[in-house]
C-alpha positions in Angstrom: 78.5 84.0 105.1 76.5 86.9 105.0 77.3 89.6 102.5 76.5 92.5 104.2 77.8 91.4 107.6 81.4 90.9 105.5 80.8 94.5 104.7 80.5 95.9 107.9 82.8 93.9 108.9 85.4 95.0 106.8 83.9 98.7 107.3 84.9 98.6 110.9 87.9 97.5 109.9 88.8 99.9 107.7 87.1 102.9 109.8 89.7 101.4 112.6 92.8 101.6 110.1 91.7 105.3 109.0 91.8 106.7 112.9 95.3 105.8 113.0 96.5 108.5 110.5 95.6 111.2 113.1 99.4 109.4 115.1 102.0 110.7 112.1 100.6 114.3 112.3 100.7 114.3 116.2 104.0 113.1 116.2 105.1 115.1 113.3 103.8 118.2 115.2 105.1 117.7 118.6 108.7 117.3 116.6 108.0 120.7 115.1 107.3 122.7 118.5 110.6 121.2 120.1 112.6 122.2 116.9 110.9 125.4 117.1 111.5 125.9 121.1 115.4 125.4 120.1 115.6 127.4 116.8 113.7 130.2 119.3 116.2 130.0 121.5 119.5 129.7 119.2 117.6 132.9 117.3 115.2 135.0 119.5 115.0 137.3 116.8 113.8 135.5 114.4 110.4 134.1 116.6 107.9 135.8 114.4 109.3 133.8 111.1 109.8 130.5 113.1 106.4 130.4 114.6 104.2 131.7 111.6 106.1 129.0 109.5 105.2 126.4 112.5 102.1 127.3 112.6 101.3 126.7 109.1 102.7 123.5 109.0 100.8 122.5 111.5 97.3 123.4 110.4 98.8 121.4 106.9 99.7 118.2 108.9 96.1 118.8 111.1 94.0 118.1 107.9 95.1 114.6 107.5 94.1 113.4 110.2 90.7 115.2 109.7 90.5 113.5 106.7 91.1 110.3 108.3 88.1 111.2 110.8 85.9 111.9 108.4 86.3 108.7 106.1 85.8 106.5 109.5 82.6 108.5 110.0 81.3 108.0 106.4 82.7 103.8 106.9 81.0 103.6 110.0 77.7 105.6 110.0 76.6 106.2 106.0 78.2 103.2 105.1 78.2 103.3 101.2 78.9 99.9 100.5 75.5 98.6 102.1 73.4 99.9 99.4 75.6 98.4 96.6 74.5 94.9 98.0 
C-alpha cells in the first residue's frame, strides 16, 4: 500500500470526524435559547442579565466548532503529514 495514499486517507478521515464537533455546540445552543425564552418569560425583568449571559455562552460554545473547521481545513488542504513522508 501506498504511504502517502494511507495518509490522505486517514486525513479525510479525520478532517470528517473533526466537522462533527460543530453538532454539540449547535445543540448546546439551541438548548440555551429555549431555557432562555422560558427564564424570560418566568422573569421579564431580568432579560438584560439572561440574554448578555446567553450570549456569551454562546460565542464560548461557537469557537469549538471553529476550531473543529479549521483543523479539517489544515487535514484536508495543507496536509502536514505529506511532507513527513
Amino acid at each position: 500500500m501506498d504511504p502517502k495514499a494511507f495518509v490522505l486517507g486517514m486525513s479525510a478521515l479525520a478532517s470528517g470526524i473533526a466537522v462533527l464537533t460543530g453538532m454539540g455546540p449547535g445543540l448546546g445552543q439551541g438548548i440555551a435559547a429555549g431555557m432562555a425564552a422560558q427564564a424570560v418569560g418566568r422573569q421579564p425583568e431580568a432579560r438584560g442579565a439572561i440574554m448578555s449571559t446567553m450570549l456569551i455562552g454562546g460565542a464560548l460554545a461557537e469557537t469549538g466548532s471553529i476550531y473543529g473547521l479549521l483543523v479539517a481545513m489544515i487535514l484536508l488542504m495543507a496536509n502536514p503529514f505529506v511532507g513527513l513522508l
